[in-house]
N, C-alpha and C positions, 0 to 999 in steps of 0.2 A: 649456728651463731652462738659466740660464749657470753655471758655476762656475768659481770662482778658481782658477787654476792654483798660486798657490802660495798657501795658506791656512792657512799657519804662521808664527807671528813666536819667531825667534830670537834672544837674545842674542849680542853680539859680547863676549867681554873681554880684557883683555889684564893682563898680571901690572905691579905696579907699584907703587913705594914708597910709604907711608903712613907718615910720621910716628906712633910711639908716645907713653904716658903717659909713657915714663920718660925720652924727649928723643931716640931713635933712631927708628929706622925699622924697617919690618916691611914682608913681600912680601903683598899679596895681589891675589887675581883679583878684578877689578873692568869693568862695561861701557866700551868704549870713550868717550872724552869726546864726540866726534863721529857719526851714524852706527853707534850701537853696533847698532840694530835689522836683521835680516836675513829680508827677504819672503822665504820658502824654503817647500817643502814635505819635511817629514821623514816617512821610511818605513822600515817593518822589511824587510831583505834577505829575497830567498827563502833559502827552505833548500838548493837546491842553490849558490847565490854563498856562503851561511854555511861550506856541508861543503868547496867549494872554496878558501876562505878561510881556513879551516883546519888544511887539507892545506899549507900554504905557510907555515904558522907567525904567519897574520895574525887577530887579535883584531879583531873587527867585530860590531858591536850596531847600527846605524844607516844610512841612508842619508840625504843631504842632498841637497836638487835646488835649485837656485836659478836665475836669469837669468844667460847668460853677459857678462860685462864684460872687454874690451878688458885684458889683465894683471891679472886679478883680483886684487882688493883687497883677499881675504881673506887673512890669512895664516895660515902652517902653526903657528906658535906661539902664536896666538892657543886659546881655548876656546869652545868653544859652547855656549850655555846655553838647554834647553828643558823646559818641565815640570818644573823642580825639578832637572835632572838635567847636571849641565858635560861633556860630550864632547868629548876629543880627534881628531885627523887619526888614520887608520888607512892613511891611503894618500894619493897626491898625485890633486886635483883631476882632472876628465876632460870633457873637451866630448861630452854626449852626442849621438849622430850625426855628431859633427866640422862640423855647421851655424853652429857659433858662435850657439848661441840658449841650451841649457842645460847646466847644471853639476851634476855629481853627486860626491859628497864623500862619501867612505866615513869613517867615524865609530866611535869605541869610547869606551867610558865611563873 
């Protein structure tokens, strides 16, 4: 039996002005114009990375795994959007195994 290695689809958004009724503008988070979707696989942290995670004063609800790219293109100010639910960066990107294949993004809500 084969399975998708990442079998999650993400949104990308990025914050950005929007014209209002009243003839200004307003901020909000919206999918990237380009590219906003992200083949990733998202997973809950064990409980021992959660208790250590903790200990260091770092909020973490999520983990993000996705394909490693060459300077990755995600950015840290960017949101992610899964299930109903925008997560923040809780930590900088990390090449899992240092193989340049995958990326694991720690996540907070």
């Amino acid at each position: 039996m084969m399975y998708d290695e990442f079998p999650h689809t993400a949104i990308l958004k990025e914050q950005r002005n929007v014209p209002n009724p009243m003839g200004g503008v307003s901020k909000q988070w919206l999918p990237l114009e380009e590219n906003s979707e992200l083949e990733c696989f998202i997973d809950t942290p064990s409980t021992d990375r959660l208790v250590e995670a903790s200990k260091l004063g770092i909020t973490l609800h999520r983990d993000l795994y996705c394909e490693y790219e060459e300077g990755m293109a995600i950015k840290t100010n960017w949101r992610i959007h899964y299930h109903g639910q925008d997560y923040t960066f809780a930590g900088e990107a990390e090449d899992q195994g240092g193989m340049h294949e995958i990326v694991r993004i720690p996540l907070k809500r």
